[in-house]
C-alpha angles and dihedrals in degrees: 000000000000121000116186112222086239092074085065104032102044095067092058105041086052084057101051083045083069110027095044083075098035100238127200113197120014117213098208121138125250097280086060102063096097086058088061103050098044077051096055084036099065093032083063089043094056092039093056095052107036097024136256102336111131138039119243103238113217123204134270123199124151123226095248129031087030089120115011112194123211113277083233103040102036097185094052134072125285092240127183087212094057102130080219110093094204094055099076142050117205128196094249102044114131120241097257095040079052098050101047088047084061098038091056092042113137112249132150144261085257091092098197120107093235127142116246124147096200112039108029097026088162104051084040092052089047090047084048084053091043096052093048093063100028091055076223127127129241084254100056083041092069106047089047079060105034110137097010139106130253083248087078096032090055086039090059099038094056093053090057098043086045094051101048096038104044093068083059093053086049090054105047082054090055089045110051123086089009125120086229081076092057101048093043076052099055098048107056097051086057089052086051104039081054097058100027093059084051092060097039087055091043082057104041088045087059103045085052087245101123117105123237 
């Protein structure tokens, strides 16, 4: 049957796009976690082979937030490419596009704020997005809501979601179609141009492929 070439060439690309800086720790969320090791894969591969060139990047997922589901479809995936618009929060999404999309998050007849995968996957998901931006565990979760109802636990979701996300609204506002982008723009490419040429000519150094 047909292979497309980006089933061979995509791994790899991802991994330059981390080892070319020598990155230490790699905030990615829990799908992600085959990426990584075919990263640190090939990084001990080539180190093997060519000598000690590149650092090997561990993971970094928090606890909460590492895989966030849709607030419909609690046991898939929270996608920007849903065709349900409440599915899905984007970062640019305004307060009140961000409060409805809670509100009408999907939960259970359960009624207590508990973490459980299986049987209450929405109110789990919602407690996951809560503890990302709460820096709290799923523990300490469910003491702040015990006895209450999902109606305070989404209330109070909303205002943190709403809190930590709006400055970066305002931002982007600030931000587009303003020289300061361009500038931001500019140098970070430089920053990145500047350590990412030490480590190519480490490499190419060490495959023999410089020219002298």
């Amino acid at each position: 049957g047909f292979i497309p070439l980006g089933l061979l060439t995509y791994p790899p690309l991802m991994a330059a796009d981390i080892l070319l800086y020598q990155a230490t720790f790699v905030p990615v969320g829990d799908d992600q976690r085959q990426h990584m090791e075919i990263t640190r894969d090939l990084a001990e591969r080539f180190n093997r082979k060519y000598g000690e060139v590149f650092k090997l990047p561990e993971m970094w997922a928090p606890e909460g937030g590492a895989r966030v589901m849709s607030l419909q479809e609690p046991t898939k995936k929270m996608s920007k490419s849903d065709d349900n618009e409440w599915a899905t929060i984007h970062m640019l999404d305004e307060p009140d596009v961000i409060t409805k999309k809670i509100k009408r998050a999907v939960t259970d007849s359960i009624g207590h704020v508990h973490y459980d995968k299986e049987n209450q996957p929405g109110v789990s998901n919602l407690m996951s997005i809560h503890s990302a931006f709460s820096g709290k565990n799923f523990e300490e979760i469910e003491k702040m809501y015990e006895g209450q109802g999902y109606g305070v636990f989404k209330k109070d979701l909303i205002d943190l979601i709403v809190d930590q996300m709006s400055p970066i609204l305002s931002r982007y506002k600030e931000l587009m179609g303003s020289p300061e982008l361009d500038s931001i723009l500019d140098e970070g490419a430089a920053k990145a141009h500047a350590r990412a040429s030490i480590t190519y000519n480490k490499a190419i150094h060490a495959m023999g492929l410089y020219r002298k």
